[in-house]
C-alpha positions as a printed NumPy array, in Angstrom:
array([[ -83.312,  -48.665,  -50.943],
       [ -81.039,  -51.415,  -51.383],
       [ -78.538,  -49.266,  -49.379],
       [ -81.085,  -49.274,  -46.23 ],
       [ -81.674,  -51.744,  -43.302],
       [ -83.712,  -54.529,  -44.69 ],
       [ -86.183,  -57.21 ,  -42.915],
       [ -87.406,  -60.244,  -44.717],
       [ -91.259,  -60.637,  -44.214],
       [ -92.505,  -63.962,  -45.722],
       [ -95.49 ,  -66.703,  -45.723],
       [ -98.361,  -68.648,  -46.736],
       [ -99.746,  -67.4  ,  -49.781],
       [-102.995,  -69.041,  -48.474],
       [-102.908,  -67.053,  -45.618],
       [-105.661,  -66.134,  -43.068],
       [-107.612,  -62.743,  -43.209],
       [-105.891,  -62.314,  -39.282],
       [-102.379,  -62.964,  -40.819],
       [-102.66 ,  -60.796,  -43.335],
       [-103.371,  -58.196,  -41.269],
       [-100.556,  -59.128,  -38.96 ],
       [ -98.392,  -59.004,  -41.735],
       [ -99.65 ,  -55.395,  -42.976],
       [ -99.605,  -54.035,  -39.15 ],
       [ -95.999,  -54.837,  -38.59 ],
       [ -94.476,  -54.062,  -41.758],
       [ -96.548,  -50.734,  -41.386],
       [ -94.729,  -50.503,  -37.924],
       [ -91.335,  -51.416,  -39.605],
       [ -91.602,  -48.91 ,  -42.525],
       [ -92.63 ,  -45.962,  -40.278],
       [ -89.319,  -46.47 ,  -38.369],
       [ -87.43 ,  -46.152,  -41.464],
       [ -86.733,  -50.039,  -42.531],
       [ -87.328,  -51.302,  -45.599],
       [ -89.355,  -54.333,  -45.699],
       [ -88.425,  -57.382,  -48.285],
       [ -90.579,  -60.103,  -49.862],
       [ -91.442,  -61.756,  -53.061],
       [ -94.806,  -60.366,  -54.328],
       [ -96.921,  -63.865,  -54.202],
       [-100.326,  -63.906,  -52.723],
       [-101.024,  -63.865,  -49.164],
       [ -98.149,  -62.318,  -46.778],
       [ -96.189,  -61.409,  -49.056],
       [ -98.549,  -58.8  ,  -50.613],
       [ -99.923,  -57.928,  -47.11 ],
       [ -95.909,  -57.117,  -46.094],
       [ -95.58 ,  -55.013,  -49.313],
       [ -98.735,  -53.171,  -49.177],
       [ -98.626,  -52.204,  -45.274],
       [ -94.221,  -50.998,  -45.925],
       [ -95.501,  -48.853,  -48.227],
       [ -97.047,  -46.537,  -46.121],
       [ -94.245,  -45.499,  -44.739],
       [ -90.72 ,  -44.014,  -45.205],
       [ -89.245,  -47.685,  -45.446],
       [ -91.04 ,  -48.551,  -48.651],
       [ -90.792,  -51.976,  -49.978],
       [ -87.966,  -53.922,  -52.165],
       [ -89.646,  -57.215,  -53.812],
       [ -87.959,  -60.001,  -55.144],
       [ -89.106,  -61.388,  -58.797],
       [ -89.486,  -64.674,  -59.826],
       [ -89.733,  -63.659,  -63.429],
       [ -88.107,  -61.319,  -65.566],
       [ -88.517,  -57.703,  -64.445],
       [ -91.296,  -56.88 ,  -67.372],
       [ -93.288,  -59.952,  -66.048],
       [ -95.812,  -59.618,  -63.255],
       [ -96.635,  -62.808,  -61.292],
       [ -99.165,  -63.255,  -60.452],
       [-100.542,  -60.97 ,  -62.621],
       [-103.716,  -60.335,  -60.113],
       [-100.429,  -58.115,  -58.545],
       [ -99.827,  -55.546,  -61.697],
       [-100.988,  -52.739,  -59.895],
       [ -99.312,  -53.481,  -56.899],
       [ -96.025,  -53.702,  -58.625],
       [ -97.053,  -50.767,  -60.319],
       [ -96.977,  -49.3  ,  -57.29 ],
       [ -93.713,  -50.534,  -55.847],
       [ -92.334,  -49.344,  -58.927],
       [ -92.907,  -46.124,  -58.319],
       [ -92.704,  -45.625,  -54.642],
       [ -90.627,  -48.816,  -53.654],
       [ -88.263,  -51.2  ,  -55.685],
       [ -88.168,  -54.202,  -57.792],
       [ -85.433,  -56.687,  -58.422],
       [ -85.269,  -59.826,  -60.576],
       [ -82.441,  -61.874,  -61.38 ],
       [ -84.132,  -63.495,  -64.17 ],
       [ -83.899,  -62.043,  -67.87 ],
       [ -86.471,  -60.107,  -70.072],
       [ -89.818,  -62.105,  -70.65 ],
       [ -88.716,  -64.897,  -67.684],
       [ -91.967,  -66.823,  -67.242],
       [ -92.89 ,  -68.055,  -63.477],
       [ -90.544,  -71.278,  -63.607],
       [ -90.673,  -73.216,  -60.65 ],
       [ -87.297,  -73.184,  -60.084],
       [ -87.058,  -69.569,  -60.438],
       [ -88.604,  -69.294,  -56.907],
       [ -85.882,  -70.792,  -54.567],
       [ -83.217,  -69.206,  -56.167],
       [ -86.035,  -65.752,  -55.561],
       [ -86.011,  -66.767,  -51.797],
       [ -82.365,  -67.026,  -51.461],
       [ -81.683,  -63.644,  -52.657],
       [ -84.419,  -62.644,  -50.229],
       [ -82.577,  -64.035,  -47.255],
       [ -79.215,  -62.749,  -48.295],
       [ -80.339,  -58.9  ,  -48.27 ],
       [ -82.338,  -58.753,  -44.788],
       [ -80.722,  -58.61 ,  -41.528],
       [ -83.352,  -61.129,  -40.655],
       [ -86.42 ,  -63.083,  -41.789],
       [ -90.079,  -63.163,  -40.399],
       [ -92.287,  -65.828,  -40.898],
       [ -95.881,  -64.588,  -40.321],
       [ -97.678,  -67.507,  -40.953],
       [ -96.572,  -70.89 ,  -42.844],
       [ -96.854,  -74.882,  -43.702],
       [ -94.304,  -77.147,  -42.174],
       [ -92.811,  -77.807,  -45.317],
       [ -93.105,  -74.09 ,  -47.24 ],
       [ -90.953,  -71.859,  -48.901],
       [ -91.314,  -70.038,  -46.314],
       [ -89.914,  -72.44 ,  -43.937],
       [ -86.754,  -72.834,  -46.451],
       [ -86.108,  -69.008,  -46.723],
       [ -86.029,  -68.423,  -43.013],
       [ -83.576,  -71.767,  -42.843],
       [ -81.47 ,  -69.96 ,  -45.553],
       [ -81.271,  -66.824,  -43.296],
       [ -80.293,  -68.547,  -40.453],
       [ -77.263,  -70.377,  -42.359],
       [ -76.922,  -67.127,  -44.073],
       [ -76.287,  -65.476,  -39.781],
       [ -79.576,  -63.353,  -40.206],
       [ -81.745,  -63.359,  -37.306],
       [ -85.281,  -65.822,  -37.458],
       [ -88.346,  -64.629,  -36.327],
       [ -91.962,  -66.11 ,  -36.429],
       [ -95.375,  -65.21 ,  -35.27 ],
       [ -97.093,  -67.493,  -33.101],
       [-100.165,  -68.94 ,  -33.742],
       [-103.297,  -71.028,  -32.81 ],
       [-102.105,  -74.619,  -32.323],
       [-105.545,  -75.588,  -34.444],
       [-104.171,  -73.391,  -37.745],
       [-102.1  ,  -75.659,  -40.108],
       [-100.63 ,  -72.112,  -41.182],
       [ -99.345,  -71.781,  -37.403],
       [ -96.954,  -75.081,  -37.598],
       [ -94.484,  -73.629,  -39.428],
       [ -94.   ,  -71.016,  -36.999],
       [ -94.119,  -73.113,  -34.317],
       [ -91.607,  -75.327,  -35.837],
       [ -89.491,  -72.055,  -36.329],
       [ -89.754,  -70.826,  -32.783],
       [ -88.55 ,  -74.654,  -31.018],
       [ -85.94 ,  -74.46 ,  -33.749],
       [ -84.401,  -70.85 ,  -32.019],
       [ -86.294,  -68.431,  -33.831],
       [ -87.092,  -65.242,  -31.963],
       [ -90.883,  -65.096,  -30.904],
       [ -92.846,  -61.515,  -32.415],
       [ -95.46 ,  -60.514,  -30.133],
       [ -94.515,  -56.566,  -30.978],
       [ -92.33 ,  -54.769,  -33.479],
       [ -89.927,  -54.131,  -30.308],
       [ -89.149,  -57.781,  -30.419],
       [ -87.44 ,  -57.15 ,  -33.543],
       [ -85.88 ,  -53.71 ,  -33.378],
       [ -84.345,  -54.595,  -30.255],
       [ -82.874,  -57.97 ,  -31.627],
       [ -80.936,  -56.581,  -34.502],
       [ -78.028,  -54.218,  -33.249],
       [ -78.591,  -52.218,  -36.854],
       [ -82.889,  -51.55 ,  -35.564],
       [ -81.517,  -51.178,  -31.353],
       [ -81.611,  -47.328,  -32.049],
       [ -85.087,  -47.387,  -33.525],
       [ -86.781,  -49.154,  -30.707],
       [ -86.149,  -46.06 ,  -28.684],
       [ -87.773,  -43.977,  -31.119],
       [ -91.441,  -42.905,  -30.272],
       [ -94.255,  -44.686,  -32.231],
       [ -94.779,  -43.076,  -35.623],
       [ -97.821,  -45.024,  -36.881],
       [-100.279,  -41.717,  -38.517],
       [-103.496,  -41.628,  -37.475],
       [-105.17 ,  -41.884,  -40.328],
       [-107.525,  -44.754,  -39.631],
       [-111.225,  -43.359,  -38.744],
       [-111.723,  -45.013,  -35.284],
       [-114.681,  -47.662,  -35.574],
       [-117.939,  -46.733,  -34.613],
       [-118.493,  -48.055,  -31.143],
       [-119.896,  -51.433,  -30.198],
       [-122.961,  -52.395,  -28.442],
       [-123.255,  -54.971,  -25.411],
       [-124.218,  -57.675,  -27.178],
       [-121.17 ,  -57.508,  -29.855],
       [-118.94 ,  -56.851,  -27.19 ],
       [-119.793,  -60.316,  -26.187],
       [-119.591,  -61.762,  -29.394],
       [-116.359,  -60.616,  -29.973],
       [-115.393,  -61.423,  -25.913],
       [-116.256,  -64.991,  -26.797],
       [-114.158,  -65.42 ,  -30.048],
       [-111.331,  -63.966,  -28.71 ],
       [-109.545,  -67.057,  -27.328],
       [-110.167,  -68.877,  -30.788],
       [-112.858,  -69.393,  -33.624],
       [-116.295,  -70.849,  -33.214],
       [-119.308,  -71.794,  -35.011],
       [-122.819,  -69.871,  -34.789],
       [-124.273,  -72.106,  -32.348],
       [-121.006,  -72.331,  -30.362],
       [-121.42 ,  -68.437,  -30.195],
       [-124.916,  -68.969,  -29.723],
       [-124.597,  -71.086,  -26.424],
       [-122.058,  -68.687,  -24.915],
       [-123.709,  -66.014,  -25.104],
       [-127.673,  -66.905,  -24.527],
       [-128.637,  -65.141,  -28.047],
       [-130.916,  -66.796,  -30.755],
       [-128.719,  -68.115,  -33.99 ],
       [-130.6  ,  -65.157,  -36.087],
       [-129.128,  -62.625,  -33.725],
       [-125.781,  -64.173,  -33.997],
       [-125.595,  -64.524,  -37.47 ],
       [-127.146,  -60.485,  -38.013],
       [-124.398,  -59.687,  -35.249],
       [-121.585,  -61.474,  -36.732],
       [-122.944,  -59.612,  -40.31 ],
       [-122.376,  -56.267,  -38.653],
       [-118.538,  -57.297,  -37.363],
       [-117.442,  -58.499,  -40.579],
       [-118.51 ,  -55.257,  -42.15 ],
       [-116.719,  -53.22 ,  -39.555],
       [-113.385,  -55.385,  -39.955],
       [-113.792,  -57.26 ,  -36.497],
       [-114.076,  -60.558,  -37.321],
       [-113.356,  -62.677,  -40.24 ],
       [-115.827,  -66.014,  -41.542],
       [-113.587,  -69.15 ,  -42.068],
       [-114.163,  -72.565,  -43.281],
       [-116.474,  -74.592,  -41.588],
       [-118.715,  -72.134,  -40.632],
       [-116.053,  -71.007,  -37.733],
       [-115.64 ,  -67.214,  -37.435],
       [-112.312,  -65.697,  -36.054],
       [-111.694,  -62.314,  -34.351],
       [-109.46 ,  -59.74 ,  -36.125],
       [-106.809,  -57.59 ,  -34.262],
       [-106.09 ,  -54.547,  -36.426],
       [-102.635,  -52.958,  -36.16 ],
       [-101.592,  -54.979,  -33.11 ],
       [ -97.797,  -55.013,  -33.994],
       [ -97.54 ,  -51.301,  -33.389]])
């Protein structure tokens, strides 16, 4: 694997439900074309990265903070189980290396060093994140970040990124046809498998729902006045679409809408 193409895929580890799926979708799309996604195994988009590489014939190298035998966190055993066995994993660190903190931006460096570029799905303005991709760039890798909302702290970062030079991601052809290594790939056909059931179909009323949240998240009643329906109906609607993976319930009472595999 460590012979391969690489792309860094990095972020929040408090990420949003969206970016995590974002971060699954287009490592999914990245693995199926034969490139092996890179990360660090932390919470958030880092696991998200891992898991959705995995599915395809680009597996997954991560990056340890601790010693080899050590799995942090250690809510992540059985996914490094799994990398293990299907994927890679690399530490620097020795035998029974706890989770310093210092452990982690010497992690990120090594991180930078084997991609032929970084993506930052979703991050802080002053993140690890934020430092890896910076490392890239000094390292000559290429820089690319996911727009956000300009309400999301976790978009800033990104933001910051993308004013900075960093190559906007809208689809995965944004990065296979930046690197000259991926330029082949883009011409390839799309190789995502089938093998999600399609969702059941919607009804009129959802349709709105979902219609309305789609430039941003709202409240109940916000969702409520747009669309004429009783807060009861809203909240037994908005039930039904978390259930079925279209939208996602946020602090404050705000509910997002989810795009599934939109990096394809």
């Amino acid at each position: 694997l460590l012979s391969r193409p690489m792309i860094a895929m990095v972020g929040s580890r408090q990420a949003s439900r969206q970016g995590c799926l974002n971060a699954f979708s287009l490592a999914r799309a990245l693995s199926h074309r034969g490139i092996t996604v890179i990360s660090g195994l932390a919470r958030g988009i880092d696991a998200a990265a891992h898991k959705g590489a995995l599915t395809g014939q680009g597996s997954t190298v991560a990056i340890l903070g601790t010693g080899i035998d050590k799995t942090y966190p250690a809510a992540h055993d059985q996914l490094a189980r799994e990398i293990a066995e299907k994927g890679l994993l690399v530490s620097s660190f020795p035998l029974g290396a706890p989770p310093e903190k210092w452990h982690f931006p010497r992690r990120n460096r090594i991180i930078a060093a084997l991609a032929l570029g970084c993506v930052v799905v979703e991050a802080g303005l002053t993140s690890g994140s934020i430092i890896t991709a910076r490392i890239a760039a000094d390292l000559g890798r290429e820089v690319f970040a996911l727009p956000g909302s300009i309400h999301s702290p976790l978009s800033r970062g990104c933001h910051q990124l993308l004013r900075e030079g960093a190559q906007l991601v809208e689809t995965v052809y944004d990065i296979l046809n930046e690197i000259p290594d991926f330029r082949a790939l883009a011409r390839q056909p799309n190789l995502f498998p089938p093998d999600d059931c399609p969702a059941p179909p919607l009804g009129r009323e959802e349709g709105r729902v979902l219609a309305l949240l789609t430039p941003g998240p709202l409240t109940v009643d916000q969702i409520s006045q747009g669309t004429g329906l009783t807060s009861r109906q809203v909240s037994l609607m908005l039930i039904t679409l978390e259930l079925l993976g279209h939208v996602a319930p946020l602090p404050g009472g705000r509910f997002e809408r989810l795009v599934i595999n939109g990096y394809s």
